[in-house]
N, C-alpha and C positions, 0 to 999 in steps of 0.2 A: 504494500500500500504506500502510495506517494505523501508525504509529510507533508501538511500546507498550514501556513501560518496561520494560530489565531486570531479571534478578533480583536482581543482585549492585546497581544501583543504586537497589533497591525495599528492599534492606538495607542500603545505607549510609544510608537516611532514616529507619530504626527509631535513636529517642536509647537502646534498649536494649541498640543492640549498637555503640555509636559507644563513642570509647574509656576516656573520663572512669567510663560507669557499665563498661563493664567492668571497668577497674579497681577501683572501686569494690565493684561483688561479690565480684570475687576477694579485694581487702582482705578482708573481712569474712568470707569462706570459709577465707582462710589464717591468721587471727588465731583460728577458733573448731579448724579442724585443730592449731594448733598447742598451744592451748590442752589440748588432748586428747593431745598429744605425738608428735603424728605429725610425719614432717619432708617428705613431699610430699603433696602435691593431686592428684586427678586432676578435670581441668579439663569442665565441664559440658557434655556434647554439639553443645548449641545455641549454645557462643560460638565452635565451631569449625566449620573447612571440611575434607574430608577425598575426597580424590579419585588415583586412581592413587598408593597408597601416599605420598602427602604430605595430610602434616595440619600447620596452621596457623590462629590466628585469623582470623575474618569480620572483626574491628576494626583497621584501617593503626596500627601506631604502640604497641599492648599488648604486644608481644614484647619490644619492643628498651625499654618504661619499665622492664620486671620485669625484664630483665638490668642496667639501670641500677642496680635496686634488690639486686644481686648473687643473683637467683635462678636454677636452673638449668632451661631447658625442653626435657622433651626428649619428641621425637613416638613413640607407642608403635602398634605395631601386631600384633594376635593373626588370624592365620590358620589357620582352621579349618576348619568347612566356612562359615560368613562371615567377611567379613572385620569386625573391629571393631577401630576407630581413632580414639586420643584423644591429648591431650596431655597429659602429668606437667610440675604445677611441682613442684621441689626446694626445699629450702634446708640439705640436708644442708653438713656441714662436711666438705674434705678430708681 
């Protein structure tokens, strides 16, 4: 049988979704929301994985920089007649 690459290893070789530019966009997404006075994000479909009610990023390592950077992530999920699943950054204050 011919070996063929995963999917998840055919995504960690996209530099779009490795974790330097994730963060990097999300920078730039939370500095123009905040600009506008919002105090969370809701995070772009395609930076995330979302399967059996757990959503998390495609990127090892983007979770745990933004809680370094004291943001709060939290996974959201609307069931309806689909289900749609994303993740909210915070930065609200307690």
């Amino acid at each position: 049988m011919t070996s063929i690459i995963t999917a998840a290893e055919a995504r960690s070789l996209d530099p779009a979704l490795q974790a330097p530019a994730v963060l990097d966009r999300l920078d730039k997404m939370i500095r123009e929301a905040a600009c506008r006075g919002a105090k969370e994000l809701r995070v772009p479909r395609d930076l995330v994985e979302a399967s059996s009610y757990r959503v998390r990023f495609w990127a090892s390592g983007v979770s745990e920089a933004l809680k370094e950077a004291g943001y709060i992530i939290t996974p959201r999920i609307h069931n309806l007649e689909h289900m749609d699943a994303w993740l909210e950054i915070s930065w609200r204050t307690a």
